[in-house]
C-alpha positions in Angstrom: 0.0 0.0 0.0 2.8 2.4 0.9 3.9 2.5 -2.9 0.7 3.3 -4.2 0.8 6.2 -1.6 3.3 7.4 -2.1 4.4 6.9 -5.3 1.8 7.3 -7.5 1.1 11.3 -6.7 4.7 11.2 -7.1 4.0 9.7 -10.7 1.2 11.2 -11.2 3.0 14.8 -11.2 5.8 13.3 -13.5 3.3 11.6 -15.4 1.6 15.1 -15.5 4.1 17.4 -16.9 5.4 14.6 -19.9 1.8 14.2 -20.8 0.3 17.4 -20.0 3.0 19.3 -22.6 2.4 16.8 -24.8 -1.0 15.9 -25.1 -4.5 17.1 -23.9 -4.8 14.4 -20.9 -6.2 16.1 -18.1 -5.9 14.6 -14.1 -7.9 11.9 -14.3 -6.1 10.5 -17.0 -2.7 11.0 -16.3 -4.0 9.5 -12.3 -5.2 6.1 -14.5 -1.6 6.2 -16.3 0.3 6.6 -13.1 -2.0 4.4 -11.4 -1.7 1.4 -14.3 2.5 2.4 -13.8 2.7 1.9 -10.2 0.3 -0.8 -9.8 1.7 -3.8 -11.5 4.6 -3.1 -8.9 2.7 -2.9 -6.2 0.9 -6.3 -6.6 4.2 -7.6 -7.6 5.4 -7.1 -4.8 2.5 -7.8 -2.1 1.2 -11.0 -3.9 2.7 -13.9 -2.3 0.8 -12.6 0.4 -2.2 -12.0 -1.3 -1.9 -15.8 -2.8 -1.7 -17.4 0.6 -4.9 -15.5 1.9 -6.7 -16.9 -1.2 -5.7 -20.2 -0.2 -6.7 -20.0 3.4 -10.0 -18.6 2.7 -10.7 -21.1 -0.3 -9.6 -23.6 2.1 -11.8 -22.5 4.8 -15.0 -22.8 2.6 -14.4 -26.6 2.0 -15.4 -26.5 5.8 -11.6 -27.1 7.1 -9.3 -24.0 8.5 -5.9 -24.5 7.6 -2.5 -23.0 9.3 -0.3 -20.2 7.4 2.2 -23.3 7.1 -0.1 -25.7 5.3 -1.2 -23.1 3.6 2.2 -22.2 2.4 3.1 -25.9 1.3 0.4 -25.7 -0.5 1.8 -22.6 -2.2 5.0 -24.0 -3.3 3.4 -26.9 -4.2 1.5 -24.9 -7.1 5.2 -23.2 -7.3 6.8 -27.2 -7.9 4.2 -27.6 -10.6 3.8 -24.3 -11.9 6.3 -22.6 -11.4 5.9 -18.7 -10.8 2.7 -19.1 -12.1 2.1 -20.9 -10.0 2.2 -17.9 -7.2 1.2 -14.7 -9.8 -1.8 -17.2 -10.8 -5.1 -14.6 -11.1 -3.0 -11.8 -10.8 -4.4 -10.2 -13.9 -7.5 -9.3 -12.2 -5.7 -7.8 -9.4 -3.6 -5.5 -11.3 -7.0 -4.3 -12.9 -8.7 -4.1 -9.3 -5.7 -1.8 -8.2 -5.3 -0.1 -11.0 -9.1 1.4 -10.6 -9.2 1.4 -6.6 -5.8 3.6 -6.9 -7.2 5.9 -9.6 -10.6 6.4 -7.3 -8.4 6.8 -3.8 -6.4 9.8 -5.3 -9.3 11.0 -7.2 -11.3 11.5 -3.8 -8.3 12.3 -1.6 -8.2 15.3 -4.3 -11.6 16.3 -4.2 -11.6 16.4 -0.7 -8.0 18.4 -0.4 -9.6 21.1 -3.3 -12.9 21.2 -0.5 -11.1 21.8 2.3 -9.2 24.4 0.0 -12.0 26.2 -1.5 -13.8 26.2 2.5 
């Protein structure tokens, strides 16, 4: 979460001043381009994590709890057959899912700065 937070206004400003002297973008879109930049990284970085809770809870609904070490045999099993596939599996989705919740969490924390501003 901390990269998002801090690096995609960070982007997003970069992102900005490229696009903005070159094109017509305006701050939403240049927030969806930093947003689609930054994410990938982000769940990158956080989904081994994110893969083990998708175990556990799939796990759980077959009526069973099982322990964060079952859970991560069970992950490098997929990794034995797999490969790193077999831990980025789905993953697609979740770059999509943060690529719009990070646009929309800037978006409002702007709207409510320019509020607060403009109060």
């Amino acid at each position: 979460a901390m990269l998002g937070l801090v690096g995609q206004p960070r982007l997003q400003k970069y992102i900005q001043k490229e696009l903005g002297s070159k094109s017509t973008l305006g701050g939403t879109a240049t927030n969806l381009v930093a947003s689609a930049v930054v994410s990938p990284i982000y769940v990158v970085a956080t989904n081994p994590l994110s893969r083990l809770e998708v175990i556990m809870q799939t796990n759980a609904i077959n009526g069973k709890s099982i322990t964060v070490g079952e859970a991560v045999k069970e992950m490098g099993a997929d990794m034995a057959k797999f490969g790193m596939r077999g831990v980025f599996r789905g993953q697609g989705i979740g770059i999509a899912k943060a690529i719009v919740s990070l646009t929309l969490f800037h978006e409002g924390r702007i709207a409510i700065a320019g509020a607060f501003r403009d109060s």
